[in-house]
N, C-alpha and C positions, 0 to 999 in steps of 0.2 A: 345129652341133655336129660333125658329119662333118668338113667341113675343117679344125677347129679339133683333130680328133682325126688329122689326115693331117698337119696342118704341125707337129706338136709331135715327132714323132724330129728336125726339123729346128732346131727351137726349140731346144732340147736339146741337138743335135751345136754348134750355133755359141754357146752358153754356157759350152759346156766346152770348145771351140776360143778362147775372149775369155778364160777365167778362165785356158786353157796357157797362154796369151799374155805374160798379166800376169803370172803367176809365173817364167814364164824371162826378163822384164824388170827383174822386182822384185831385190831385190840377191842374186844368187844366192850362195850357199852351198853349198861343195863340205866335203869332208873332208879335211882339212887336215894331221892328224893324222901322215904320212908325210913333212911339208916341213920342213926345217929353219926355226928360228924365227931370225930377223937381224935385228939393231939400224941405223937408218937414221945412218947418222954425220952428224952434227950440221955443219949447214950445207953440205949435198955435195948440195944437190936443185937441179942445174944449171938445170933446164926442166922442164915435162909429162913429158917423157918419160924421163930420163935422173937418176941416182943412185947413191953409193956407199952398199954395206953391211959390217959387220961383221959377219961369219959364223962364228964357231970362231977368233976373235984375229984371223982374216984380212980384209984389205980387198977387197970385190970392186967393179969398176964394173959397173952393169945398165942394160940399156937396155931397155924394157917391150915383150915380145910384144905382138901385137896392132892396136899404134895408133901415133900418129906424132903429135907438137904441136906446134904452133908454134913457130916459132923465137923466141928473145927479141926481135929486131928486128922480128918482125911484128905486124900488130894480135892482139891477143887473147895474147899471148906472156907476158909480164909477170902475164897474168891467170890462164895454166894452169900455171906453175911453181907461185903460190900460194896456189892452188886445191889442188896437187897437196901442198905441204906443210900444207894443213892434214889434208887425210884421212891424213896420215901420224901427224901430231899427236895427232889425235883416236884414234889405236891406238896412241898411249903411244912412237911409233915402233920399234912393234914388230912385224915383218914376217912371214910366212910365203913361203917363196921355192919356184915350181914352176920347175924352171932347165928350159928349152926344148931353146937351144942357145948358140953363141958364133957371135957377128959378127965381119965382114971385118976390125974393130980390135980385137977381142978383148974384147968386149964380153960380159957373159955376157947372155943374149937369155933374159926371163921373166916367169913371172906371179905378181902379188903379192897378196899375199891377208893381209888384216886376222887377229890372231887369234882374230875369233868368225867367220870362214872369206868374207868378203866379198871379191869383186873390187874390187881397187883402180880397175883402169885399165877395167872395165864401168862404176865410177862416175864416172869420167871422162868416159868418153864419155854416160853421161844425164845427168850436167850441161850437156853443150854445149862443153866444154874441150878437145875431141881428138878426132881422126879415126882412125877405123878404118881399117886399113893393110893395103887388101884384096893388094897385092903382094905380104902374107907372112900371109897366110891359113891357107897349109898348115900355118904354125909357129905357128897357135895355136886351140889345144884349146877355148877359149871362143869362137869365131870368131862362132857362130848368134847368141849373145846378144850380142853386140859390136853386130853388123850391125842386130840387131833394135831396139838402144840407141838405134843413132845414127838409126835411121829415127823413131823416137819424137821424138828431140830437134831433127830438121832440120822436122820437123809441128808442133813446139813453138816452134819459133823460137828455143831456148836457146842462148846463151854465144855460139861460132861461127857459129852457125845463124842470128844474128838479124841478121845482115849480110853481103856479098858476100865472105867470107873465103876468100883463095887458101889450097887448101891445102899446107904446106909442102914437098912433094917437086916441086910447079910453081915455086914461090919459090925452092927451090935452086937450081932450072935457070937461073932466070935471071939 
């Protein structure tokens, strides 16, 4: 009974360290409520990663904080574009836009978020679709649960993970 009454603050620190776990993996849900809401222009979901919106009449291109997909020419490429249109689908393709910043082509660099307040591109990556782009880490505010995504899905063996998939910023180089 002694030991069983010494290891239980420890029982207890690592139930509620397994239950943090799961909840910053599970589809996190921010407040959303500050972002402009954007319409996903019909037929402009180039890849994983990359999309135009309608924002206030205006067309913008985005290319997704965060993470990085396969190009269309590599394995798994063809499978995270429409992968990537369907969770667009499934929120009416109706976006909430956190705008980051603009990349080197003018890209606007952001995070996209469902309007019942879900990561698009966290779900991306626990499906197995897209790599965490730890080179631009700094420029993304969800970065812990991205990271913590893809560790989940590389132990799952999901989408990219279940194969020896290069990832795209190696495939460019070469």
């Amino acid at each position: 009974m002694k030991k069983l009454l010494s290891t239980l603050p420890v029982l207890i620190a690592i139930a509620l360290c397994v239950n943090g776990f799961r909840n910053t993996t599970a589809k996190s849900k921010v407040q959303t409520n500050n972002f402009p809401t954007c319409e996903v222009k019909p037929k402009s979901v180039y890849d994983g990663d990359t999309l135009r919106l309608i924002c206030s009449n205006e067309e913008i291109k985005v290319r997704f904080a965060c993470i990085d997909a396969p190009e269309l020419k590599m394995p798994n490429g063809i499978e995270a574009r429409d992968h990537l249109r369907s969770l667009l689908a499934n929120s009416g393709n109706q976006i909430k836009v956190n705008t980051i910043t603009t990349d080197r082509y003018g890209r606007t660099v952001a995070e996209l978020y469902t309007p019942a307040g879900e990561l698009v591109q966290l779900q991306q990556v626990q499906d197995g679709m897209v790599w965490g782009y730890e080179k631009y880490k700094s420029d993304c505010p969800s970065w812990n649960a991205i990271a913590t995504a893809q560790q989940q899905a590389q132990q799952s063996k999901r989408g990219i993970w279940g194969d020896n998939a290069i990832p795209p910023w190696e495939w460019r180089r070469r």
